[in-house]
Backbone as XML, in Angstrom:
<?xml version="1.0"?>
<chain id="A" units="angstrom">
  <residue number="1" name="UNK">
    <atom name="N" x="126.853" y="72.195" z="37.476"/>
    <atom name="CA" x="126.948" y="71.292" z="38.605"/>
    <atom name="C" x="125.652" y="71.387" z="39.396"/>
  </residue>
  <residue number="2" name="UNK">
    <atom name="N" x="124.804" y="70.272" z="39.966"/>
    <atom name="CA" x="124.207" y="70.303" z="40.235"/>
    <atom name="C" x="123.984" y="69.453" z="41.496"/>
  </residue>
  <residue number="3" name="UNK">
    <atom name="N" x="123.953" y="69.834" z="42.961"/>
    <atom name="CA" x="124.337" y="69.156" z="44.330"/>
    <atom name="C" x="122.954" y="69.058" z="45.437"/>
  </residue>
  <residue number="4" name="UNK">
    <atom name="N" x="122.658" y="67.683" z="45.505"/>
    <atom name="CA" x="121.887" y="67.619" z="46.331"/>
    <atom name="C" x="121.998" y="66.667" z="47.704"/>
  </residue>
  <residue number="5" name="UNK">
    <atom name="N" x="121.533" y="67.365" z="48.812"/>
    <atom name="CA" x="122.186" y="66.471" z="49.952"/>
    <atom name="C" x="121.076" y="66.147" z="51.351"/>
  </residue>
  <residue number="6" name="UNK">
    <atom name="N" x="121.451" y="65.262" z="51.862"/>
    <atom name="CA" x="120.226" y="64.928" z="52.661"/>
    <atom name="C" x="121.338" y="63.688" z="54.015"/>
  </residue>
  <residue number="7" name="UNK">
    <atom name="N" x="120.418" y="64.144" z="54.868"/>
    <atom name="CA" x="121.097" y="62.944" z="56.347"/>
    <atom name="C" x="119.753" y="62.292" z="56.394"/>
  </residue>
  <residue number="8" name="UNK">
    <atom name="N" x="120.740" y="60.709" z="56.546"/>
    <atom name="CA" x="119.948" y="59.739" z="56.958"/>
    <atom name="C" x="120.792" y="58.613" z="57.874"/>
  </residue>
  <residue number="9" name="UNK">
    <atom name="N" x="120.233" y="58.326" z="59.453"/>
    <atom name="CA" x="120.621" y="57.452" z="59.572"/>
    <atom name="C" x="122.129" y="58.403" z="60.497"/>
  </residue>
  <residue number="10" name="UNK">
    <atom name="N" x="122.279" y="59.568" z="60.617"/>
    <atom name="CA" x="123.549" y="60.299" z="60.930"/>
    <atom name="C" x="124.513" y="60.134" z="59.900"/>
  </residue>
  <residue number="11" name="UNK">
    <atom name="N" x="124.213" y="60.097" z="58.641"/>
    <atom name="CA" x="124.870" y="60.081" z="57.770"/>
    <atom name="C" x="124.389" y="61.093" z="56.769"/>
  </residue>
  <residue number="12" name="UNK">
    <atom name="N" x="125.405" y="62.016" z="55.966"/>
    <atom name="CA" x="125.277" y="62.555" z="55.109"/>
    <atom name="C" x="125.384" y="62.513" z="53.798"/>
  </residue>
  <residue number="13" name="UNK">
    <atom name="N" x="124.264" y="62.198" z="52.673"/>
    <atom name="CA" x="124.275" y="61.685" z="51.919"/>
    <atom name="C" x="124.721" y="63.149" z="50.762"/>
  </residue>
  <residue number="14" name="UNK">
    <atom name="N" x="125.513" y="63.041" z="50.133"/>
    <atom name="CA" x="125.873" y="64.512" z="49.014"/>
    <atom name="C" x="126.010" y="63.834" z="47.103"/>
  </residue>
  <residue number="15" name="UNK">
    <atom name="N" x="124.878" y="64.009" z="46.391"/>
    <atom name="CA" x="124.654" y="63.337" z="45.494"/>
    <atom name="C" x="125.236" y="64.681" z="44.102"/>
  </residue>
  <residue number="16" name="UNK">
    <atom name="N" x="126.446" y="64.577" z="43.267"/>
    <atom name="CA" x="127.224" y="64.978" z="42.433"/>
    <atom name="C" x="126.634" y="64.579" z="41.134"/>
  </residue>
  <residue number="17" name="UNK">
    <atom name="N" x="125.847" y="66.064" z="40.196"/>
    <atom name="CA" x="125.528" y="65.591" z="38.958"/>
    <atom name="C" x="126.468" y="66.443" z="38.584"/>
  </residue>
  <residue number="18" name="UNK">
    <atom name="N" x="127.038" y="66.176" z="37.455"/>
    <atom name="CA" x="127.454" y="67.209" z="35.864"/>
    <atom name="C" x="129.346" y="67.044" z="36.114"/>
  </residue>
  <residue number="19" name="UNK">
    <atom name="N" x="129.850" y="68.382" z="35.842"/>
    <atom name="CA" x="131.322" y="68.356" z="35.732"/>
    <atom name="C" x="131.789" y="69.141" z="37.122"/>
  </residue>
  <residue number="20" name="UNK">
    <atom name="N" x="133.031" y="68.423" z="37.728"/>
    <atom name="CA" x="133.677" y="68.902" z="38.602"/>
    <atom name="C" x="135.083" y="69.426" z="38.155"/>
  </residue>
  <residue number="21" name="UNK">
    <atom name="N" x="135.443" y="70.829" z="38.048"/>
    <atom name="CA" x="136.179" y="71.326" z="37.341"/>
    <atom name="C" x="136.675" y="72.453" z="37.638"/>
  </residue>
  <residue number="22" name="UNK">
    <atom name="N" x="137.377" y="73.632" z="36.737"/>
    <atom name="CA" x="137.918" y="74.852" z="37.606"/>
    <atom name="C" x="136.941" y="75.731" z="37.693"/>
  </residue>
  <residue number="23" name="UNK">
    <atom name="N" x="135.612" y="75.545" z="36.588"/>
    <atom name="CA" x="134.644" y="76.494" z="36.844"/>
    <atom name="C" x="133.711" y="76.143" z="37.661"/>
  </residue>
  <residue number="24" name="UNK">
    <atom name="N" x="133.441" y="74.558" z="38.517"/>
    <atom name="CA" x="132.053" y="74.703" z="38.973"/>
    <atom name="C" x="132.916" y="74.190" z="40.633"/>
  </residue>
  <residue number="25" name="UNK">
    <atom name="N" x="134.457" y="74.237" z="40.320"/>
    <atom name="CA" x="134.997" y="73.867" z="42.085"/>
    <atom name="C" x="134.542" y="74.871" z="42.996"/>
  </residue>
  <residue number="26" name="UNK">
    <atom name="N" x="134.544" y="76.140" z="43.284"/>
    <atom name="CA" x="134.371" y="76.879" z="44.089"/>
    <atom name="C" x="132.650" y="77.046" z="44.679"/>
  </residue>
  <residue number="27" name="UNK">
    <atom name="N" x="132.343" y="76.969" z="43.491"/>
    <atom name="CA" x="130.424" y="76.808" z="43.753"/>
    <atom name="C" x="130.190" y="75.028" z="44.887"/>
  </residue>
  <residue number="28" name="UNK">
    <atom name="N" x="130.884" y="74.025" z="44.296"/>
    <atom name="CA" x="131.046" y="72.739" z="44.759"/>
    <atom name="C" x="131.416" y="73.005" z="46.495"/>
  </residue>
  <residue number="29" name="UNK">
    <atom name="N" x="133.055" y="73.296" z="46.237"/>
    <atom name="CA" x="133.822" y="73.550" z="48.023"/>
    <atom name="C" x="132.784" y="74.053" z="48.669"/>
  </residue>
  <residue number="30" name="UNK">
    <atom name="N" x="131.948" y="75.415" z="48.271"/>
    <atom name="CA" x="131.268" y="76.676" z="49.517"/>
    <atom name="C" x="129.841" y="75.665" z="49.965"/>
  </residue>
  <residue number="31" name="UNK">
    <atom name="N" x="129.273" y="74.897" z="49.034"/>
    <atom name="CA" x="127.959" y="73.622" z="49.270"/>
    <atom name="C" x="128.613" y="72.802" z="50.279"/>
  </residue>
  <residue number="32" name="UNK">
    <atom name="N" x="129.712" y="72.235" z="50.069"/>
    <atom name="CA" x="130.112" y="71.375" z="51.061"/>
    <atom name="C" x="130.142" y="71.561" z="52.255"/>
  </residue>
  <residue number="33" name="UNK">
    <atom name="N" x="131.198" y="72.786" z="52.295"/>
    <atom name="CA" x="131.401" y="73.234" z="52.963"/>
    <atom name="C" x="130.326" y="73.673" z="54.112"/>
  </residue>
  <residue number="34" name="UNK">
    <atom name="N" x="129.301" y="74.682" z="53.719"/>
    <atom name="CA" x="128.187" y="74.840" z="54.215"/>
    <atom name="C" x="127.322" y="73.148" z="54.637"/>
  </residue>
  <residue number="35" name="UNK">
    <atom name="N" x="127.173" y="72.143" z="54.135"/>
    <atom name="CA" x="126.804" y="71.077" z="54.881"/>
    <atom name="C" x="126.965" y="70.696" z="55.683"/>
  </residue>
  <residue number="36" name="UNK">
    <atom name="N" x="128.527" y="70.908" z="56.025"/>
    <atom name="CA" x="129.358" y="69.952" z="56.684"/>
    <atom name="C" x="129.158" y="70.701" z="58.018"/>
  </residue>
  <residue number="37" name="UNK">
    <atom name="N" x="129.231" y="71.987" z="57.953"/>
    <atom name="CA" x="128.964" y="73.183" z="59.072"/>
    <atom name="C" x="127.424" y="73.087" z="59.905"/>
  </residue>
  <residue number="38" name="UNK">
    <atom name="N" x="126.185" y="73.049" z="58.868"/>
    <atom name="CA" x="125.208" y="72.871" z="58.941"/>
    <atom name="C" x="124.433" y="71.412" z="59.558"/>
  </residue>
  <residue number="39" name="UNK">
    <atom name="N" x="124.637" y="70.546" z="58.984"/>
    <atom name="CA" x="124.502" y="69.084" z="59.238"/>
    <atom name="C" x="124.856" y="68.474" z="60.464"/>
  </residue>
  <residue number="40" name="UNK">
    <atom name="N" x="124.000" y="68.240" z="60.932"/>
    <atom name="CA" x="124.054" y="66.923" z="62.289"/>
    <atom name="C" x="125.079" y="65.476" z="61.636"/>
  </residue>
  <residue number="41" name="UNK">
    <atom name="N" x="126.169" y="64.581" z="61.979"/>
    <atom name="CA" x="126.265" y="63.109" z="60.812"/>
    <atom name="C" x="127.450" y="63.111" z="60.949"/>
  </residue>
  <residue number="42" name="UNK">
    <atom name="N" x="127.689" y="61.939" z="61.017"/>
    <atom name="CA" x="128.553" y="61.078" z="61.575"/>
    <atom name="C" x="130.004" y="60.813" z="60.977"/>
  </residue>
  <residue number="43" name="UNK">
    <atom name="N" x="129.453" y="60.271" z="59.248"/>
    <atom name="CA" x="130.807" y="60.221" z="58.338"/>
    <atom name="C" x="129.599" y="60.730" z="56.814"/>
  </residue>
  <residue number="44" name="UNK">
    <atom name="N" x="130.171" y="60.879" z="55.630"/>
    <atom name="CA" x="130.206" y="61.710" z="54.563"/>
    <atom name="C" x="129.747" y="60.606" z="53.291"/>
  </residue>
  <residue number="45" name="UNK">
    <atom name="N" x="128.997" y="60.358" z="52.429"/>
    <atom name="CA" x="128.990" y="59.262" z="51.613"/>
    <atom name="C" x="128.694" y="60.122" z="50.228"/>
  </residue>
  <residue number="46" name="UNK">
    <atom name="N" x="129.863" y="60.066" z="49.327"/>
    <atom name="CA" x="129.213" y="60.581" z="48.162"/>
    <atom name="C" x="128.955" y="60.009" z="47.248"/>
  </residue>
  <residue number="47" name="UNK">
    <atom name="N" x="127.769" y="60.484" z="46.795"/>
    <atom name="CA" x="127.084" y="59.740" z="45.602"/>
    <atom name="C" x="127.576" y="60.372" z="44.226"/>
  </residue>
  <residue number="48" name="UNK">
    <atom name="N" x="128.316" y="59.394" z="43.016"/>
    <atom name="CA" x="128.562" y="59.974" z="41.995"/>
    <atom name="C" x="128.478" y="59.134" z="40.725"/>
  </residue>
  <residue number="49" name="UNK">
    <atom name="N" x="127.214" y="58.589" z="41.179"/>
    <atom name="CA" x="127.126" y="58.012" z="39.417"/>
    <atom name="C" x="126.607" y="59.013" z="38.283"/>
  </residue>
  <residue number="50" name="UNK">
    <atom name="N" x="126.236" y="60.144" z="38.611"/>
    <atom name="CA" x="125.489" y="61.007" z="37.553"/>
    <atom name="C" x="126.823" y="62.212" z="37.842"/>
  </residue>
  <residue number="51" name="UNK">
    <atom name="N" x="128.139" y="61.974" z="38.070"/>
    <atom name="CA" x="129.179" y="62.978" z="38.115"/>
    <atom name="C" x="130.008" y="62.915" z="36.978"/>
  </residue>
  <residue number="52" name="UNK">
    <atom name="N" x="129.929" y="63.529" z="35.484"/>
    <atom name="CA" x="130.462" y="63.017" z="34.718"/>
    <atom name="C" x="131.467" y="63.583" z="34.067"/>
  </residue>
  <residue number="53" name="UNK">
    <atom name="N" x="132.130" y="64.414" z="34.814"/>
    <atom name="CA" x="133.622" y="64.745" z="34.628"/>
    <atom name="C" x="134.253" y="65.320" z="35.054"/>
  </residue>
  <residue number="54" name="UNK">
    <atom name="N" x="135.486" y="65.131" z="36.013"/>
    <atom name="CA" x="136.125" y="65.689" z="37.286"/>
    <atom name="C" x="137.408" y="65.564" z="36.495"/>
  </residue>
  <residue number="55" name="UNK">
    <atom name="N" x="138.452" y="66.943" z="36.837"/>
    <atom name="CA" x="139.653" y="67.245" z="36.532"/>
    <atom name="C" x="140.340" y="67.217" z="37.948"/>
  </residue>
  <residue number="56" name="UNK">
    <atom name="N" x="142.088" y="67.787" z="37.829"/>
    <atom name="CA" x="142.198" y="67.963" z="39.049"/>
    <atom name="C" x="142.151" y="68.633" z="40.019"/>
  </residue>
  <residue number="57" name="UNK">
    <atom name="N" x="141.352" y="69.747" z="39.815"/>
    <atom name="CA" x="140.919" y="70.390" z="40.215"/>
    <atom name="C" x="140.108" y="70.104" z="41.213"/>
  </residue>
  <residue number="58" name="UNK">
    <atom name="N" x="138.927" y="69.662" z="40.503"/>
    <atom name="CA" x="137.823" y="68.818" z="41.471"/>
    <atom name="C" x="138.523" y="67.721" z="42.070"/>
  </residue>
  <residue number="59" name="UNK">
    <atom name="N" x="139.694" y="67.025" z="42.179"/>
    <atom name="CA" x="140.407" y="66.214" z="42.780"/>
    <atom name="C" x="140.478" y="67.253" z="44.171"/>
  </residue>
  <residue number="60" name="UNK">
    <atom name="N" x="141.526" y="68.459" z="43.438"/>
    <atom name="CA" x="141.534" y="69.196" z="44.946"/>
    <atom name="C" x="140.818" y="69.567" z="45.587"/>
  </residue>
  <residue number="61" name="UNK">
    <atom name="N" x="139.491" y="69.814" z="45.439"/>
    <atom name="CA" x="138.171" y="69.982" z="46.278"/>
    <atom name="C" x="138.032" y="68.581" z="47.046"/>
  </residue>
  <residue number="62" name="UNK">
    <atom name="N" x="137.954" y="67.568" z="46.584"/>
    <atom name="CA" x="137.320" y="66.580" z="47.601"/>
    <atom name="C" x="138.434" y="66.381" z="48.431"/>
  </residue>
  <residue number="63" name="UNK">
    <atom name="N" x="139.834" y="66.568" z="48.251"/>
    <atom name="CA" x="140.867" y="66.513" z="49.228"/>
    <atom name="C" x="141.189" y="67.239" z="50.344"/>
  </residue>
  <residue number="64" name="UNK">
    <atom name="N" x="140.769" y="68.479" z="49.725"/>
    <atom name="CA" x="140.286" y="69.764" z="50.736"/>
    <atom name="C" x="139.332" y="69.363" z="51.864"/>
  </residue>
  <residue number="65" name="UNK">
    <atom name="N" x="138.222" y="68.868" z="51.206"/>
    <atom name="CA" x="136.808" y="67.960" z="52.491"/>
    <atom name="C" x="137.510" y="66.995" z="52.787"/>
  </residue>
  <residue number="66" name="UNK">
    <atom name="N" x="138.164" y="65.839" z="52.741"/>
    <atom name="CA" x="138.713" y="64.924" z="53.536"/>
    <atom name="C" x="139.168" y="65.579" z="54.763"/>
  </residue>
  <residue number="67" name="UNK">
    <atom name="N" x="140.027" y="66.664" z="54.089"/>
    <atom name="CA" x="141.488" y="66.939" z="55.432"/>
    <atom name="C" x="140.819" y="67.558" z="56.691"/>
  </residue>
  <residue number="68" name="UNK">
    <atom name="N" x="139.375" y="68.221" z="55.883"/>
    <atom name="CA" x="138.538" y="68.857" z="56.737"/>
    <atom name="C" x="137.996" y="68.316" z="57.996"/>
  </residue>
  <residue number="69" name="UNK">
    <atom name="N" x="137.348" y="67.168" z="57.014"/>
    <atom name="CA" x="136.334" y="66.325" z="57.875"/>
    <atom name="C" x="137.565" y="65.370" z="58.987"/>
  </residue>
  <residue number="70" name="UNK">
    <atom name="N" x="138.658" y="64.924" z="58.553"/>
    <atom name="CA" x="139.868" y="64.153" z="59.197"/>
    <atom name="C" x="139.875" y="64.901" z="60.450"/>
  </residue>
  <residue number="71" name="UNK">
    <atom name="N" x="140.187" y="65.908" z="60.529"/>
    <atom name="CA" x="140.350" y="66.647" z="61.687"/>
    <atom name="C" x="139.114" y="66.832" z="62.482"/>
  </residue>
  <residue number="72" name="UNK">
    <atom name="N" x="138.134" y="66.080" z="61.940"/>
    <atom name="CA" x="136.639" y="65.963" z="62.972"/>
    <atom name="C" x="136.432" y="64.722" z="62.961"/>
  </residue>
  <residue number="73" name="UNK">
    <atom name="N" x="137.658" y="63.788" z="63.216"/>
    <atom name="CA" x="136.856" y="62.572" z="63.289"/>
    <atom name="C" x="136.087" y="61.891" z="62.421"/>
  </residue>
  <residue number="74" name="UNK">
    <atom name="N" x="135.952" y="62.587" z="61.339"/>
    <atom name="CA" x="134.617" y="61.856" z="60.259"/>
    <atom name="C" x="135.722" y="61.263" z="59.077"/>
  </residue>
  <residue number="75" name="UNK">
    <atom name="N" x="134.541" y="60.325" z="58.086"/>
    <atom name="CA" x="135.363" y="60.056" z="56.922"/>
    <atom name="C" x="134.125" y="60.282" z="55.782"/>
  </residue>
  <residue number="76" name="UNK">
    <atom name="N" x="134.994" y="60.154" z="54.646"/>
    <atom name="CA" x="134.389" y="60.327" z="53.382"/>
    <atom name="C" x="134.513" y="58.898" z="53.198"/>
  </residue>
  <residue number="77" name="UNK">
    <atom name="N" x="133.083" y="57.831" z="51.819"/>
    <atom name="CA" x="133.154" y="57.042" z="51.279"/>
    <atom name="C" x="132.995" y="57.521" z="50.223"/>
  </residue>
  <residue number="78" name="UNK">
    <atom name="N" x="133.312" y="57.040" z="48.942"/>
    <atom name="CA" x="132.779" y="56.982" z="47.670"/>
    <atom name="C" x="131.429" y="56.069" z="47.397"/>
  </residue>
  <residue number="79" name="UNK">
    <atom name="N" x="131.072" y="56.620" z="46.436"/>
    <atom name="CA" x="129.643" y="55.441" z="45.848"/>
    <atom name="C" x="129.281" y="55.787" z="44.718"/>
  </residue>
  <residue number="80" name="UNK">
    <atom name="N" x="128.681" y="54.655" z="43.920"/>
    <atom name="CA" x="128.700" y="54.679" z="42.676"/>
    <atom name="C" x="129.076" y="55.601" z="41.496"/>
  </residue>
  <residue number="81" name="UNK">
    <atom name="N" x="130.404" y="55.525" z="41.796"/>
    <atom name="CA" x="131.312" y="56.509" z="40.462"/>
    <atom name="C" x="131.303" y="56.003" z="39.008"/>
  </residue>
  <residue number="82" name="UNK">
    <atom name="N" x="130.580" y="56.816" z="37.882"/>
    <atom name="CA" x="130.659" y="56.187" z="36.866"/>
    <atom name="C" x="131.996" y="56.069" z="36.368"/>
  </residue>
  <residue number="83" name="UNK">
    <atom name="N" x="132.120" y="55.378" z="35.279"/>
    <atom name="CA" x="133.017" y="54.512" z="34.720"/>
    <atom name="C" x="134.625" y="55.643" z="34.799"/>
  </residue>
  <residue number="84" name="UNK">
    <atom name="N" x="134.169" y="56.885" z="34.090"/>
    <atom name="CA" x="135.096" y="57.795" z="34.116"/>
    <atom name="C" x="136.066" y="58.595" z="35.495"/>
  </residue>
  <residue number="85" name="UNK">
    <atom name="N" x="135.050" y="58.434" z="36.525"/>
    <atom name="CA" x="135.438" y="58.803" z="37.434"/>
    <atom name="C" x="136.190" y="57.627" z="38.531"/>
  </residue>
  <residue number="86" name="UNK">
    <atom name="N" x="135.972" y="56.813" z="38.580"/>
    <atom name="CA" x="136.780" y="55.633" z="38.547"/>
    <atom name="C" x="137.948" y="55.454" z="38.263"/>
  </residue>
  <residue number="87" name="UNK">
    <atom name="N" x="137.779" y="55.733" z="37.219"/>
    <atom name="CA" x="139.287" y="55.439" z="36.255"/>
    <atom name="C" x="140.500" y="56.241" z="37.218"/>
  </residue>
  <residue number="88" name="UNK">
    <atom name="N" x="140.001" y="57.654" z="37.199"/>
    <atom name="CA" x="140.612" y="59.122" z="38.027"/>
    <atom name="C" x="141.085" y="58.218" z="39.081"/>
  </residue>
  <residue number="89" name="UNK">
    <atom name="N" x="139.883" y="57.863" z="40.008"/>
    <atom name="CA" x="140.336" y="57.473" z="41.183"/>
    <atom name="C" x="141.144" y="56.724" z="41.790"/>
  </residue>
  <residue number="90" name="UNK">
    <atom name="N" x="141.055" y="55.862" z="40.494"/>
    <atom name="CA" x="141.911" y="53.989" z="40.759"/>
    <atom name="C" x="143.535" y="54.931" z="40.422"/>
  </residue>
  <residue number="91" name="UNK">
    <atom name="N" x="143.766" y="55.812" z="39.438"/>
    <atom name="CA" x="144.871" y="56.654" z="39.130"/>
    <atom name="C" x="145.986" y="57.411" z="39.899"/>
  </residue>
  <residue number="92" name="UNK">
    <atom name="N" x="144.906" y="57.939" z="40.906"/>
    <atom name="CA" x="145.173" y="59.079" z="41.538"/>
    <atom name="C" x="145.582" y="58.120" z="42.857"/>
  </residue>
  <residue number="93" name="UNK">
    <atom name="N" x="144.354" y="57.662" z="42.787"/>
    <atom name="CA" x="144.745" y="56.351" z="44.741"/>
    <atom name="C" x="143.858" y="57.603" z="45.767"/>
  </residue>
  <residue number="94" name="UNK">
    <atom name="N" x="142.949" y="58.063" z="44.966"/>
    <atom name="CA" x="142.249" y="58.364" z="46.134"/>
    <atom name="C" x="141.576" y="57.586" z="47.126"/>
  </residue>
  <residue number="95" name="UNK">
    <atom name="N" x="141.549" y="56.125" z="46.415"/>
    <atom name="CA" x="140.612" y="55.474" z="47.502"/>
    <atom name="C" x="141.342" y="54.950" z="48.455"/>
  </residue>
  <residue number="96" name="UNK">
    <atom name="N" x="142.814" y="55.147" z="48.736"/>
    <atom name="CA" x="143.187" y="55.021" z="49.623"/>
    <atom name="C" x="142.897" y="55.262" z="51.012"/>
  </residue>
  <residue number="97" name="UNK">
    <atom name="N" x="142.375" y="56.941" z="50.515"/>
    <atom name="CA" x="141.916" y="57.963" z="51.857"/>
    <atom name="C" x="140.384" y="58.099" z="51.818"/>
  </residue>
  <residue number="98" name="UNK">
    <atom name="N" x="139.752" y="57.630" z="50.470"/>
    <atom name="CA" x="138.572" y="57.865" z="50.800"/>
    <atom name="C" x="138.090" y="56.211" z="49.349"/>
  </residue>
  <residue number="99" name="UNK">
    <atom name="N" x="137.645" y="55.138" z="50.589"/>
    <atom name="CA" x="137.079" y="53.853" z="50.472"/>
    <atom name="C" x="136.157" y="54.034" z="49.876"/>
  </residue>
  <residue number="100" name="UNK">
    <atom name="N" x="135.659" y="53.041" z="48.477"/>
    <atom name="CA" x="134.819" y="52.916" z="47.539"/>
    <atom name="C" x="134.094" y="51.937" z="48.372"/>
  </residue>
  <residue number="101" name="UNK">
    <atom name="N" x="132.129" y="52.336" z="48.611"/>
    <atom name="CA" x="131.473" y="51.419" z="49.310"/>
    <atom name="C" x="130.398" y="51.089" z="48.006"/>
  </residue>
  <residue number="102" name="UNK">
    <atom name="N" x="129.276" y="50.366" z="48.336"/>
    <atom name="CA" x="128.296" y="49.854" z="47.308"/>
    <atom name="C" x="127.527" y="50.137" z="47.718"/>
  </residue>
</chain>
């Protein structure tokens, strides 16, 4: 897994390469986590077109940061999820709680 993140604009941009899973969730949560702590920004935008395979595991990590960020007022968007991760999402109805933007 490989996580890179940057604010722009009071926004926090968190860009997701490789597999989100039971071995790379905990390395994933403690990055976030630490951003979210660290970071000046407003609401959360993740970038995941180069994220190419999330179980549910990694489901429960980004649900974990929603409930987080919910209780601060902030939100999570999605953005460009490749094809696979999509699929998950449209499945699961995460985008219920967390809106697919372009």
């Amino acid at each position: 897994m490989d996580i890179k993140s940057k604010v722009v604009d009071n926004v926090l941009y968190i860009m997701l390469k490789g597999e989100l899973d039971e071995c790379t969730a905990s390395f994933t949560r403690n990055y976030l986590d630490e951003c979210f702590l660290n970071s000046s920004f407003s609401n959360v935008v993740l970038e995941l077109s180069e994220l190419d395979f999330m179980d549910s595991t990694g489901i429960g990590v980004l649900l974990g940061r929603y409930k987080k960020l919910k209780s601060k007022n902030k939100s999570i968007y999605i953005s460009n999820p490749s094809a696979t991760i999509e699929k998950i999402f449209k499945m699961s109805g995460i985008y219920t709680i967390m809106p697919k933007i372009s």
